[in-house]
C-alpha positions as CSV (number, residue, x, y, z in Angstrom):
1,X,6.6,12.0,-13.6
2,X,4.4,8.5,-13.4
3,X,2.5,8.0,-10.3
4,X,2.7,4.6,-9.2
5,X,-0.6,2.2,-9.0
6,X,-2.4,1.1,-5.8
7,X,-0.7,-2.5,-6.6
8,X,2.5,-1.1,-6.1
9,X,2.1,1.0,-3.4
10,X,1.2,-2.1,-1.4
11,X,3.9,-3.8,-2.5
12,X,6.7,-1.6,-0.9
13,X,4.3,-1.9,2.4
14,X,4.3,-5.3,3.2
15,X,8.0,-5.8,1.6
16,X,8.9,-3.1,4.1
17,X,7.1,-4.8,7.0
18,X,8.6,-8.5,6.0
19,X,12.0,-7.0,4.7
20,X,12.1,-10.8,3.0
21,X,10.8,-10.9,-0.5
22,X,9.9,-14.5,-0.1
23,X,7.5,-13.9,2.7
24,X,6.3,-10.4,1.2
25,X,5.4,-12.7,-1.9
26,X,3.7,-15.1,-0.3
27,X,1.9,-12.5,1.8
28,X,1.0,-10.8,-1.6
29,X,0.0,-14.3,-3.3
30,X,2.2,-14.0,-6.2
31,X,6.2,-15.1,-6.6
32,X,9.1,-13.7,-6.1
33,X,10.1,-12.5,-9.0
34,X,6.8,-11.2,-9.6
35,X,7.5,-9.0,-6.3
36,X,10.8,-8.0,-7.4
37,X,9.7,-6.6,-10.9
38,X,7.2,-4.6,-9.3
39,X,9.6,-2.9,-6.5
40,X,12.0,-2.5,-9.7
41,X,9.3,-0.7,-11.5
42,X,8.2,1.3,-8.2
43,X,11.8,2.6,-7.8
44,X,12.3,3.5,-11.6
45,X,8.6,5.5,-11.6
46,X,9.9,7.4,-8.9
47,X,13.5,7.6,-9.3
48,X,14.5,6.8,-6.6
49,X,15.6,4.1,-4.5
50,X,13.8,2.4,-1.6
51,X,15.5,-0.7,-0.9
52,X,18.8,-2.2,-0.7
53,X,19.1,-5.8,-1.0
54,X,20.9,-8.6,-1.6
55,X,21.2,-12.2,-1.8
56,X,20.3,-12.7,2.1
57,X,19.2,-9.0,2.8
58,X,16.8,-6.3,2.3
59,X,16.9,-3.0,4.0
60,X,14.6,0.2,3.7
61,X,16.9,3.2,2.5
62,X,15.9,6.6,4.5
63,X,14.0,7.3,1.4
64,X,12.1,4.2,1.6
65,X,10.7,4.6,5.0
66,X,9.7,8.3,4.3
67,X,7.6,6.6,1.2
68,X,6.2,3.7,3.1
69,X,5.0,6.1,5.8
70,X,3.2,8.2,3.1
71,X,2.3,4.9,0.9
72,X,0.3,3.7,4.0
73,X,-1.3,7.2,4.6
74,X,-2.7,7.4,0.9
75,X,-3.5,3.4,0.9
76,X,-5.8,4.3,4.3
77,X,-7.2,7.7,2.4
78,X,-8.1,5.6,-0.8
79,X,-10.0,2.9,1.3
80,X,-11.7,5.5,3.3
81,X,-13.0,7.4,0.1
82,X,-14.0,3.9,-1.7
83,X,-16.1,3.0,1.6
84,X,-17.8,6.6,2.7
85,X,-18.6,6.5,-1.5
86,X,-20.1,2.9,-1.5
87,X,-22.3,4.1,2.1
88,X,-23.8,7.2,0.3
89,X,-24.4,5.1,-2.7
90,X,-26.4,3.0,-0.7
91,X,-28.2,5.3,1.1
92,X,-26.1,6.7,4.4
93,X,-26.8,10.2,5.3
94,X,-23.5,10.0,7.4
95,X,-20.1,7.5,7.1
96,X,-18.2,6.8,10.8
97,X,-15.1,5.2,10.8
98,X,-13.7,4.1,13.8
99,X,-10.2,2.4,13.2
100,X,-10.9,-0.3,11.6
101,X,-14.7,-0.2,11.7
102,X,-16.8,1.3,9.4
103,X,-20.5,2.2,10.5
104,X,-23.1,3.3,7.6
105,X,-25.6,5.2,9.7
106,X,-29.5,6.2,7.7
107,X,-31.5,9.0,9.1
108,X,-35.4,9.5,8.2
């Protein structure tokens, strides 16, 4: 099995959140069809799939919202790794992260 890219990942997330592939694209800054080839590609890595759509609608199978939920858990773990790596890299003895705040604290 091929595990799908960070890229990808987001893509279902804010597709999910705008079920409109014209404002998910334009959220994502790229074009639609750019957007639908990746959701394509996301649902044939994993074999299954996570949205039905049509010409004037797009819905999140059961499936679908059971991988957005875990696509946003792993997009959050990812970001938290990348940040607590960059604040020891630069010298933190400790990384806090407080929702959405991220706090680098140095001890002599």
């Amino acid at each position: 099995m091929m595990f799908p890219d960070i890229q990808l990942l987001h893509a279902a997330i804010v597709l999910a959140e705008e079920l409109n592939f014209s404002r998910a694209a334009e959220r994502l800054h790229i074009q639609q069809p750019t957007l639908s080839r990746q959701i394509l590609k996301l649902e044939s890595q994993i074999g299954v799939r996570l949205f039905v759509r049509n010409h004037q609608n797009v819905e999140l199978t059961e499936a679908g919202r059971h991988f957005v939920e875990g696509a946003r858990t792993v997009l959050q773990d990812v970001e938290h790794v990348v940040l607590s790596t960059s604040a020891v890299f630069h010298g933190a003895d400790e990384f806090l992260n407080i929702g959405k705040s991220h706090i680098q604290i140095r001890f002599w």
